[in-house]
VEXGUSE-890180 format. One record per residue (C-alpha): residue number from 1; residue in three letters; x, y, z. Coordinates in Angstrom, 2 decimals, decimal comma, m for minus. Layout:
<pts>
+-----+-----+---------+---------+---------+
|   i |  aa |       u |       v |       w |
+-----+-----+---------+---------+---------+
| NUM | Ala |       X |       Y |       Z |
...
+-----+-----+---------+---------+---------+
</pts>
This chain:
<pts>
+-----+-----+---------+---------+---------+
|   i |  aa |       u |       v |       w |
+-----+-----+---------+---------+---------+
|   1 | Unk |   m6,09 |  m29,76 | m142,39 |
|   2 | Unk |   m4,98 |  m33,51 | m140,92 |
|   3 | Unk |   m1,49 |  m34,26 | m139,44 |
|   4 | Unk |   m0,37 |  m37,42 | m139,31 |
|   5 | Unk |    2,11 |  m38,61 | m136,30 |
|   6 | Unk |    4,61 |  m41,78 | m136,61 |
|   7 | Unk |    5,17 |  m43,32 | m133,58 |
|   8 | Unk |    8,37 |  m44,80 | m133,40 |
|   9 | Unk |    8,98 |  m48,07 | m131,03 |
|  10 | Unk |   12,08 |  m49,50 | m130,47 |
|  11 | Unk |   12,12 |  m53,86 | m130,86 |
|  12 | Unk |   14,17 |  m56,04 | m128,99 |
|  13 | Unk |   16,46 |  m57,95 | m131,30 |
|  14 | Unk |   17,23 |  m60,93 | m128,88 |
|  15 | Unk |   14,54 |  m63,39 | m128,22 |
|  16 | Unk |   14,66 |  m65,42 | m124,93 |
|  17 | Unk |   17,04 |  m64,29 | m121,78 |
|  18 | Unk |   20,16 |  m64,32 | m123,27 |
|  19 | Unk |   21,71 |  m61,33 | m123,74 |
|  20 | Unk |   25,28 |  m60,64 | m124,89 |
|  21 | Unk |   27,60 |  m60,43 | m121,82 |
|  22 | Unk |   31,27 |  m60,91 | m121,33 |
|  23 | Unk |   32,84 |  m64,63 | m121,57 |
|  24 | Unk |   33,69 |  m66,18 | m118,17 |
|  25 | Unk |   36,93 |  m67,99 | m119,39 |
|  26 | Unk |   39,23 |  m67,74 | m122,02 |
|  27 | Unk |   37,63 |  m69,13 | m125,85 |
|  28 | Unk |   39,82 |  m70,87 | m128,53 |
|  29 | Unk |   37,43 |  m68,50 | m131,03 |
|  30 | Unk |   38,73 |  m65,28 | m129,41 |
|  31 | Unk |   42,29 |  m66,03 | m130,07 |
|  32 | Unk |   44,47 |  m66,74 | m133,49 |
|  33 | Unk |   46,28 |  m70,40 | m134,38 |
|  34 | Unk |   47,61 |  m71,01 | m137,19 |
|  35 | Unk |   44,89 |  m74,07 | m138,02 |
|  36 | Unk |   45,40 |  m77,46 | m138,94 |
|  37 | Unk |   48,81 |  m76,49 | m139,83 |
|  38 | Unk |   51,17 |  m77,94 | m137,57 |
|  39 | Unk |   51,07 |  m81,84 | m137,21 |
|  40 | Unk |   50,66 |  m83,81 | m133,70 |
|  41 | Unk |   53,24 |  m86,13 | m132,88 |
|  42 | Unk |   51,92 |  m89,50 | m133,87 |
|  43 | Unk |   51,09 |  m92,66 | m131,36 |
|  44 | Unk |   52,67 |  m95,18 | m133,20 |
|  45 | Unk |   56,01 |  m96,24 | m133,59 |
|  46 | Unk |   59,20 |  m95,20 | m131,48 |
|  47 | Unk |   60,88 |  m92,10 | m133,29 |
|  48 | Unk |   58,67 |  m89,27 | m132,84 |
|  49 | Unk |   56,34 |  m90,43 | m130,46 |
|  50 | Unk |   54,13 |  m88,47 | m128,16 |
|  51 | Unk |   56,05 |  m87,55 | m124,92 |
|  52 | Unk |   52,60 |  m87,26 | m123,70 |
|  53 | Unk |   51,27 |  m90,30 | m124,18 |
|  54 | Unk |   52,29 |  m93,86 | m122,62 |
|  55 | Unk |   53,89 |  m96,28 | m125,10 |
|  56 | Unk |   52,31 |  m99,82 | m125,41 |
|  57 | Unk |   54,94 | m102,69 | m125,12 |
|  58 | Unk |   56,91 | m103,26 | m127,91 |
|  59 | Unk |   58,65 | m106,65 | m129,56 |
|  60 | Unk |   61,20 | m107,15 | m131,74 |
|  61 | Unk |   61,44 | m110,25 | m134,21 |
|  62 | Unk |   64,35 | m112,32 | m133,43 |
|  63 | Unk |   66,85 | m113,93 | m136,50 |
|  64 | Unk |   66,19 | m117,45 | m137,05 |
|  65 | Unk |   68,61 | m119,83 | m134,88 |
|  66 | Unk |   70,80 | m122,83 | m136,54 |
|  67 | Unk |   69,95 | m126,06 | m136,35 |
|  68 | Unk |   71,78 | m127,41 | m133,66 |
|  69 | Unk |   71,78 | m131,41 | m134,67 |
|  70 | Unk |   73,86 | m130,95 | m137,88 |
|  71 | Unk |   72,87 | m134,95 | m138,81 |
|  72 | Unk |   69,24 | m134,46 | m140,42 |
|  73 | Unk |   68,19 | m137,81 | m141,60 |
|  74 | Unk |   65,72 | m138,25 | m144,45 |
|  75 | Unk |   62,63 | m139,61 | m142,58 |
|  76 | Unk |   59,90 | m142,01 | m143,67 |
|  77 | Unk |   60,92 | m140,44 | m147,30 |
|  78 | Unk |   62,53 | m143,76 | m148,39 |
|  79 | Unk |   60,84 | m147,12 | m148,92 |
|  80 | Unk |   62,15 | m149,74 | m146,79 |
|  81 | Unk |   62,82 | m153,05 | m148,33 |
|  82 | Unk |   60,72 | m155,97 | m146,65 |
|  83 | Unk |   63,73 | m158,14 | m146,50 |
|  84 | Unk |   65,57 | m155,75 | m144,71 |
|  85 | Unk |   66,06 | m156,96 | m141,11 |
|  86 | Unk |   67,73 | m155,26 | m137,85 |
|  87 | Unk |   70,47 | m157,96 | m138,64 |
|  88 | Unk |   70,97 | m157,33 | m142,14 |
|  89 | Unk |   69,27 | m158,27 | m145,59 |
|  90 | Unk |   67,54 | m161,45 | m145,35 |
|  91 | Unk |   67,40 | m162,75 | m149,19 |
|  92 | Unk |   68,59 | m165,85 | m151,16 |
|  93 | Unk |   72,03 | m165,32 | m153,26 |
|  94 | Unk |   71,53 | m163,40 | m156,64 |
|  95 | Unk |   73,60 | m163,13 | m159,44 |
|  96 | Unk |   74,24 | m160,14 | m161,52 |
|  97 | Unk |   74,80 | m160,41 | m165,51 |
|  98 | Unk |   78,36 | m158,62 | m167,06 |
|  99 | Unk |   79,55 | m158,38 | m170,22 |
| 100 | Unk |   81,53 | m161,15 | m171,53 |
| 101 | Unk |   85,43 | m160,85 | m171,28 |
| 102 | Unk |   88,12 | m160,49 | m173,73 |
| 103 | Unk |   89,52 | m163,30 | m175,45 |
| 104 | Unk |   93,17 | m163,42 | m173,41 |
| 105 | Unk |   96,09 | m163,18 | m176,08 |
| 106 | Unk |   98,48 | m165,74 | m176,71 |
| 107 | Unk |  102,40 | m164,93 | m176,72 |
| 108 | Unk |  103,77 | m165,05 | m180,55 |
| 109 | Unk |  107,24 | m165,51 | m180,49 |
| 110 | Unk |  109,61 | m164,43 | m184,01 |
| 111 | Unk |  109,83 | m167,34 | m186,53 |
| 112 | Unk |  113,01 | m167,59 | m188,51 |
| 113 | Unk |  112,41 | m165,19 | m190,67 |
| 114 | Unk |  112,16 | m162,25 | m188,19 |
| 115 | Unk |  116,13 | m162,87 | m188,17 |
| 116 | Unk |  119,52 | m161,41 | m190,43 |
| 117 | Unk |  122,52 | m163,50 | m190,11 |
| 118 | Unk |  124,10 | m161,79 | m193,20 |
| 119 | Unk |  124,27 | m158,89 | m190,68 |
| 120 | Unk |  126,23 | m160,39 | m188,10 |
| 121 | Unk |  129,37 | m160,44 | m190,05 |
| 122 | Unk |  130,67 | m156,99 | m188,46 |
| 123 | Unk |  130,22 | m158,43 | m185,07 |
| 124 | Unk |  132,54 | m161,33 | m185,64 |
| 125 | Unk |  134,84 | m160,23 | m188,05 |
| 126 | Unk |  137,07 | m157,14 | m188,56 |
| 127 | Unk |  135,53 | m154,67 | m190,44 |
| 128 | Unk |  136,26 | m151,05 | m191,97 |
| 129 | Unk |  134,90 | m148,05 | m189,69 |
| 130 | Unk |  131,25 | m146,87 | m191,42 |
| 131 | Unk |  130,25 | m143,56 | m190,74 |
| 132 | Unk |  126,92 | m142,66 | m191,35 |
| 133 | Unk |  125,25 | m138,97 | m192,28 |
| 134 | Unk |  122,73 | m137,19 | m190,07 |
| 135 | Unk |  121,02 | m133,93 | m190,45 |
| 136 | Unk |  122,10 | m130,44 | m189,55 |
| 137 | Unk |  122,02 | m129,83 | m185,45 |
| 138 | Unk |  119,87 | m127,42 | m184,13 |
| 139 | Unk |  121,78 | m124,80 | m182,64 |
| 140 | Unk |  122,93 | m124,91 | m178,91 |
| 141 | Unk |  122,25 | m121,15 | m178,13 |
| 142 | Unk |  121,68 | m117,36 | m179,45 |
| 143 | Unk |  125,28 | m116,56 | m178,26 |
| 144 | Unk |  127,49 | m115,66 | m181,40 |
| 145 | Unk |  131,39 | m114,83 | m180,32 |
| 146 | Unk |  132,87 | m112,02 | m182,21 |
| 147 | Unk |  135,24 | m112,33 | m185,08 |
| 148 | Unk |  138,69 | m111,07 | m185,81 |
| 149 | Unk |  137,30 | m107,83 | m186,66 |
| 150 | Unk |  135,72 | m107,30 | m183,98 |
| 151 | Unk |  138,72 | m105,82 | m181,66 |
| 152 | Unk |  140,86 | m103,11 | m182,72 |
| 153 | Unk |  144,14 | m102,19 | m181,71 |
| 154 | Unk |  145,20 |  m99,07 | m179,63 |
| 155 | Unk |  146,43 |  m96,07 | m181,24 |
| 156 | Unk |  150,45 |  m95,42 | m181,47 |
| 157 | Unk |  150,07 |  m91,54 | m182,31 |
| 158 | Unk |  150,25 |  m89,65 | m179,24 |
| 159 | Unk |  150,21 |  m90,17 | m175,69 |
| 160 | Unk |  149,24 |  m93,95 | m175,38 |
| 161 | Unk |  149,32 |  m96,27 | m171,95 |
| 162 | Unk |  151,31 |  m98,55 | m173,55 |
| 163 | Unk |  153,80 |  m97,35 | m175,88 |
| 164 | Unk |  156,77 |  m94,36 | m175,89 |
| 165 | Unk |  155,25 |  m91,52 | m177,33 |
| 166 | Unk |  157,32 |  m88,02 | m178,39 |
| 167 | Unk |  155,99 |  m84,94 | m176,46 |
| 168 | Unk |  152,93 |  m83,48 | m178,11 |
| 169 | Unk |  152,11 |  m80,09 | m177,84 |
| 170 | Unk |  148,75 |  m78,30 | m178,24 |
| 171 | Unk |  147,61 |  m75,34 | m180,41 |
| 172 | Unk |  145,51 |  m72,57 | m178,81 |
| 173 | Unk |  143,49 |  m69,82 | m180,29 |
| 174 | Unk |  144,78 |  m66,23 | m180,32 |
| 175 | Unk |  144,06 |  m64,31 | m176,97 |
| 176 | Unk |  142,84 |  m60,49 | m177,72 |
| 177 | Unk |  143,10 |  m59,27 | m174,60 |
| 178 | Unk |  146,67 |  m57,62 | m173,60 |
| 179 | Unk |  147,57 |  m58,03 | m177,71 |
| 180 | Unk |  147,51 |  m55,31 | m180,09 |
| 181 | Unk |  144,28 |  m56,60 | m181,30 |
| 182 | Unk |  142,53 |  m55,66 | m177,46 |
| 183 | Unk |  140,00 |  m52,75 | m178,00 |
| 184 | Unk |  141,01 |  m49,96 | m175,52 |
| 185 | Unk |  137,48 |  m48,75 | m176,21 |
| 186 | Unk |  135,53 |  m51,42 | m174,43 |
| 187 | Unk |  137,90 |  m50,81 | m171,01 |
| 188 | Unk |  135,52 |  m49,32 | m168,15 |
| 189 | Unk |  136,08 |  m45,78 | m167,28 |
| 190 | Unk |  135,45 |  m43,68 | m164,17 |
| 191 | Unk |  132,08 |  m43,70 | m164,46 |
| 192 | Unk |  132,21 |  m47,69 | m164,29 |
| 193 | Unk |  132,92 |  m47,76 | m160,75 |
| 194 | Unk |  130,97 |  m46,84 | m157,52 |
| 195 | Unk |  132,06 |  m44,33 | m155,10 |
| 196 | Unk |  132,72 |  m45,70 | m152,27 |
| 197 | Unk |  130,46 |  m44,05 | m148,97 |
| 198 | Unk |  132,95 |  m42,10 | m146,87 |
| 199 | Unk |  130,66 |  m43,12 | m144,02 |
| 200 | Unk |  132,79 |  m46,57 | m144,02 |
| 201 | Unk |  136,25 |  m45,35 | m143,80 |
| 202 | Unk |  135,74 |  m41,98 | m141,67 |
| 203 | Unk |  133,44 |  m40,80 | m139,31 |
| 204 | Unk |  129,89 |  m41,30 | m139,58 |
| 205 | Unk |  127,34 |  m38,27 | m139,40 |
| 206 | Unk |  124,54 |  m38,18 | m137,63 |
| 207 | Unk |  121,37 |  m39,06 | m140,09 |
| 208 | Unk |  117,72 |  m38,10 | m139,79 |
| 209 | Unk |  114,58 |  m39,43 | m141,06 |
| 210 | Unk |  111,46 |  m37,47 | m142,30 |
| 211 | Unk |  108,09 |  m38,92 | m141,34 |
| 212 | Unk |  104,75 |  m37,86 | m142,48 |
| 213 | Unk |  102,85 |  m34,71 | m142,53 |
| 214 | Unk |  100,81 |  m34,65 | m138,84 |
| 215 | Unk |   97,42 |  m33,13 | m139,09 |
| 216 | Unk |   95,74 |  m31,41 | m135,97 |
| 217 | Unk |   93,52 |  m34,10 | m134,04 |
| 218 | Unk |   89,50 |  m33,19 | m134,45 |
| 219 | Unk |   86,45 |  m35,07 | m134,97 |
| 220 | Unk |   85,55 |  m35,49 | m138,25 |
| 221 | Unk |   81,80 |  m36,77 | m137,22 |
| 222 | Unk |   79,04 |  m35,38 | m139,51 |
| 223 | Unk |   76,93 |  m32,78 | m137,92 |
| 224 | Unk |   73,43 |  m32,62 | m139,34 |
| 225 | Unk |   72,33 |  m28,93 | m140,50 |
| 226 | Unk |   69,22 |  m26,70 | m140,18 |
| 227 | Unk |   67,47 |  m28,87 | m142,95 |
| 228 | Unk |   67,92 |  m31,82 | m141,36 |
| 229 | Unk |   65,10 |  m30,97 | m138,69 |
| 230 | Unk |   61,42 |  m30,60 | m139,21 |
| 231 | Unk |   59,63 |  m28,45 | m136,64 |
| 232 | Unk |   56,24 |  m28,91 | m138,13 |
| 233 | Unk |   55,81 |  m32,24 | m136,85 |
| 234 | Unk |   56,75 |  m31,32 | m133,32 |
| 235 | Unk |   53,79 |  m32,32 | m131,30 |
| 236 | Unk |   55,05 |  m31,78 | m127,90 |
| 237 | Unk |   54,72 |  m28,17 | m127,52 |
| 238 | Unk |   51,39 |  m27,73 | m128,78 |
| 239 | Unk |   48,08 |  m29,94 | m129,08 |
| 240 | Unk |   47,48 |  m32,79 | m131,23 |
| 241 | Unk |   44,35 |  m34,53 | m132,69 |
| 242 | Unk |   43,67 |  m37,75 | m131,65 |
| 243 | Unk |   44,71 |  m40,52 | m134,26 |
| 244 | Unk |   43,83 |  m43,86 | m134,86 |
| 245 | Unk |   45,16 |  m47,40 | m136,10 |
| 246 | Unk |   44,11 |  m50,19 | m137,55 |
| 247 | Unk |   44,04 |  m53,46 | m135,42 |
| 248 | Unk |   43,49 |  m56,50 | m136,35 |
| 249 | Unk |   41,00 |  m58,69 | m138,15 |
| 250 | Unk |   38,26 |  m60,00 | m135,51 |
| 251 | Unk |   37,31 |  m63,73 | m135,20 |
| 252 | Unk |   34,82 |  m65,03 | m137,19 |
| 253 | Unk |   32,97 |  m65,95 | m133,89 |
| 254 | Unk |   32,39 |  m62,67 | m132,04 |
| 255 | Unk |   28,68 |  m61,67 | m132,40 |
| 256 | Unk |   27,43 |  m58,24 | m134,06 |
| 257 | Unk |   27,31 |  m55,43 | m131,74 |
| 258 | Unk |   23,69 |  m55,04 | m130,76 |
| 259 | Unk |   21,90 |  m51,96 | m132,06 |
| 260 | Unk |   18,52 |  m49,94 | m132,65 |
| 261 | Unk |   16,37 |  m51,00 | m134,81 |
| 262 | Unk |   14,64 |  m48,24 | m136,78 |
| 263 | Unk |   10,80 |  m48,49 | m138,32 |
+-----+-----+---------+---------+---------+
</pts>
């Protein structure tokens, strides 16, 4: 009969002299941040800038001034005439061409024809008056005064402001009420009018109020009942087994735990 026997040898994981020991200082890894999430203030600009940081100088763009000589003259734009001198223009005379003028009119005075002697005759001698016809005028204005029959004398019957009149005497209707044709039916009995408080004309009595019912002060808290407890869960009089929670996730950094490795 053969046995066979497995030795079992434990291998170190870790290669070289590190070995896993506790960080000196605090690690960014070990703790959570929300990321890339939040923005840093920015170096540029002035709103928002980085209290942190120093600002380089800054300079603004000024408006563009006015012209302070208001007389701009053209410049060498403008061709110069040779004959111009400091003194003046230095040319011989020249003549410009026109149109030619009008022919002036002569004054044409009425021949003996232009005149009527036949039609002096009224300006010498007597003569009838001569009337002569002309149209219609146009009228003056819009304004049109009333006729005879326009006004309208006053009235004699009655009593006028300016005439005698007789006395005149009104008729009235019939009055019902006192006459034999009053209906004693529609009169207001006893029941019409209101007794008058004897409070006002004699002594008064002494009067009393009635309030509200008054209930016994108490406190009308609610109580809780035998249900309301549950002494199964009491823990303090007895022993408990140990419970656990869940914490939170790791970091992504943290190495494994070391442990044996089995052949």
């Amino acid at each position: 009969m053969t046995f066979s026997v497995k030795v079992i040898m434990k291998a170190d994981p870790w290669v070289g002299t590190w070995r896993p020991h506790k960080p000196r200082g605090p690690i960014a890894a070990l703790y959570g941040s929300p990321g890339p999430k939040y923005a840093l203030p920015g170096l540029t600009g002035v709103s928002q800038h980085d209290p942190t940081k120093s600002k380089a100088p800054m300079f603004s763009f000024g408006m563009r001034r006015k012209e302070v000589n208001n007389s701009v003259s053209p410049g060498p734009r403008y061709l110069i005439p040779t004959n111009m001198t400091r003194e003046g223009l230095s040319s011989m005379p020249a003549f410009s061409l026109h149109s030619r003028p009008k022919e002036p009119k002569f004054f044409k005075p009425p021949g003996p024809g232009q005149y009527s002697p036949e039609h002096s005759a009224k300006w010498i001698y007597r003569a009838a008056p001569a009337y002569s016809l002309l149209a219609r005028h146009k009228e003056l204005g819009g304004t049109k005064t009333p006729g005879p029959a326009t006004y309208s004398l006053p009235p004699v019957i009655g009593t006028t402001a300016v005439a005698s009149s007789a006395p005149c005497f009104s008729l009235r209707g019939r009055n019902k009420i006192g006459t034999f044709y009053d209906d004693q039916s529609k009169t207001p009995g006893p029941a019409a009018y209101k007794v008058v408080d004897p409070s006002i004309y004699g002594q008064k009595p002494p009067q009393f109020s009635m309030t509200g019912r008054n209930f016994t002060p108490g406190e009308s808290t609610a109580k809780p009942g035998p249900g309301a407890y549950n002494p199964e869960q009491v823990n303090l009089t007895k022993t408990k087994a140990p419970s656990f929670t869940f914490g939170l996730r790791h970091s992504e950094y943290i190495l494994p735990a070391p442990g044996n490795v089995m052949e």
